[in-house]
N, C-alpha and C positions, 0 to 999 in steps of 0.2 A: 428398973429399965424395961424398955417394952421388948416386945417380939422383936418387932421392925428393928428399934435400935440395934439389940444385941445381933442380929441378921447385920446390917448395915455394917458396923462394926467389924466383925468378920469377915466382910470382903475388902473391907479398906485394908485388911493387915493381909491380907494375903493376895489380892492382885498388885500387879505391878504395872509402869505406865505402858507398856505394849502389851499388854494382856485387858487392859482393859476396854469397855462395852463403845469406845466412842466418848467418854467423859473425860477421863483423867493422863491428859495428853501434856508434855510439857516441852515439845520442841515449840519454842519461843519465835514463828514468824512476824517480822515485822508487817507482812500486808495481810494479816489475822488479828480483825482487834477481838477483845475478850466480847465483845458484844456479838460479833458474826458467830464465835462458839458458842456463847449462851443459846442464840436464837435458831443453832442444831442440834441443843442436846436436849434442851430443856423438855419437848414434846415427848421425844423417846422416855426419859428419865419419871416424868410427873405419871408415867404408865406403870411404876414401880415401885420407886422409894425414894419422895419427896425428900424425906430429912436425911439423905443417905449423901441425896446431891448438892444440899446446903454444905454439906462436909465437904465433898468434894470440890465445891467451888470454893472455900473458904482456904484449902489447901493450893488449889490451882493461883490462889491472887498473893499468898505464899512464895510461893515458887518463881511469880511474876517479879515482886521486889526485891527476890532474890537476885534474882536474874539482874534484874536495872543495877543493883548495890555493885555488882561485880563491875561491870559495863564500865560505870564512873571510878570505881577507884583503876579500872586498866587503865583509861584517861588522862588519869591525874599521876598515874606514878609511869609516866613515860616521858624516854628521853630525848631528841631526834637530834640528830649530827650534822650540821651543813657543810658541805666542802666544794674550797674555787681553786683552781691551777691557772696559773698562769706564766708567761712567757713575755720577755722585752723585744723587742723589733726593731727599736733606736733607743736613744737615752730616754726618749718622754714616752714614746707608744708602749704600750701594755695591752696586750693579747691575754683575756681570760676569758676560760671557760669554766661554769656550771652546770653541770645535766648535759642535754645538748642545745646551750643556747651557749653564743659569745659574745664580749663586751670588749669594745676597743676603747680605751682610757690613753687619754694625750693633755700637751698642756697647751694652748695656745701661743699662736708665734709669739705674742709682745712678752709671754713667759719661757721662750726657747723651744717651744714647741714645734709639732707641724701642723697641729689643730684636726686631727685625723678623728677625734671624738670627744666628748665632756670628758673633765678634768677632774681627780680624785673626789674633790670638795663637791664638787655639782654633782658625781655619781652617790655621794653621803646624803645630800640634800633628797636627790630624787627617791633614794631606800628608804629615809622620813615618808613621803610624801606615799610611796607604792604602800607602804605597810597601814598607815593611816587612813587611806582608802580602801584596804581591805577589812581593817577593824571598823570600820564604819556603817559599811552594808551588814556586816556578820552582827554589830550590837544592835543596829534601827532592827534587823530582822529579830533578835530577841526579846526585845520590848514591842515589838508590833508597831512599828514605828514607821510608817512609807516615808520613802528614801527614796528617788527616780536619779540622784545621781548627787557627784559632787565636786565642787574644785576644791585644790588646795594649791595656797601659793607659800614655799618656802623660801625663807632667805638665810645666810648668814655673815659673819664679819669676820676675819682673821687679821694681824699685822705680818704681811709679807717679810719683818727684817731674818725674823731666825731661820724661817726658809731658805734665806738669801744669805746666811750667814754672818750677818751683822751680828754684834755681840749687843744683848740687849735685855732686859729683864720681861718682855713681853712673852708670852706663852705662844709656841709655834700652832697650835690649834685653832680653832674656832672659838671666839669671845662670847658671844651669843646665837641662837638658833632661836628665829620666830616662825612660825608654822599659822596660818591661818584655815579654816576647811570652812567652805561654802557650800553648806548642803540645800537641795532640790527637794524642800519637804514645808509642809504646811503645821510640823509639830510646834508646839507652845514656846515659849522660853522656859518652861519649868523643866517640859522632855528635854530641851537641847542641851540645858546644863547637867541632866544627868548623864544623858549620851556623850557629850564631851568627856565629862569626868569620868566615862568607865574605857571610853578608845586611852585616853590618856595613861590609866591604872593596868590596861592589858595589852598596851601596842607594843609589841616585844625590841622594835628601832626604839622607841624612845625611853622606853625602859634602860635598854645601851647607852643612849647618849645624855641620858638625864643621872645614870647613876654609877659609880666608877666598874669598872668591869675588867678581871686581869687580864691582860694581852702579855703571852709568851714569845718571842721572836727568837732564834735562833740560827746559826750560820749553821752549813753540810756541807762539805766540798764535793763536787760533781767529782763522780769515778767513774 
């Protein structure tokens, strides 16, 4: 081993990252790419010990994937909570709120309502529809995919009798849900069937209502 080396060497085990000359820095800013630091150290550095900064940087791009490794799995092992209140007003109106926004939910007169707002099923249809247009922009922007906008028209079908309380072997749900999205974009058919298939595989509504998901309900008596 040479001079230089065994020199070199011995200052990598004995400085630490604030002790060091301007090289070996490891607070990780995002509007600092690794290229604006090369192109202030490297002048200083090559006045010294060439092979000392190859170490250096070879640690520094170390400490970068380190960095990114943690990033993504925070990401990925995270849980988030959503919560709605709400309050009745008459038999059909439904006052709720999320955050600081409100939704007034009714049924229409010819269903006994007062029509003060869309009706449960319409407010399901339109959380297809919001979340589908936000997976939409967020995947075209990952594939590099221009996106200037998009429609989406949802529909669905239910049999009103078990609502209504007829006795009946019909499922009080929704029988089918068809979702169409009309995107503003000059991509191929090859891009658009993968763009489909990946809103589809991470839109967290249809993920809901495509695959059975437990619902807990339970009574509290007001005290």
């Amino acid at each position: 081993m040479s001079r230089k080396q065994e020199k070199c060497d011995a200052t990598l085990k004995t400085e630490t990252p604030k002790q060091s000359t301007g090289v070996l820095h490891f607070d990780f800013k995002p509007h600092r790419s690794e290229n604006e630091i090369e192109k202030k150290v490297v002048p200083h550095e090559q006045k010294r010990e060439p092979v000392c900064f190859l170490k250096r940087k070879a640690s520094f791009q170390q400490q970068k994937q380190f960095h990114l490794y943690n990033q993504k799995k925070q990401k990925t092992m995270a849980d988030v909570t959503f919560r709605v209140k709400a309050h009745s007003e008459n038999p059909t109106k439904t006052v709720a709120k999320a955050r600081g926004f409100e939704m007034v939910i009714d049924e229409p007169v010819e269903m006994g309502g007062t029509n003060a707002g869309p009706n449960p099923i319409e407010y399901l249809l339109a959380t297809l529809a919001g979340c589908l247009n936000v997976m939409s922009h967020v995947i075209a922007k990952e594939m590099n995919m221009q996106l200037n906008g998009v429609e989406i028209h949802v529909s669905g079908t239910l049999n009103t009798d078990k609502f209504s309380g007829v006795e009946t072997d019909e499922r009080a749900g929704l029988k089918q849900i068809n979702a169409e999205i009309i995107p503003d974009t000059d991509a191929d058919e090859a891009t658009l069937e993968k763009w489909l298939k990946t809103i589809e595989s991470r839109c967290p509504v249809n993920d809901n209502l495509s695959n059975p998901t437990p619902v807990n309900i339970k009574v509290k008596k007001k005290g």
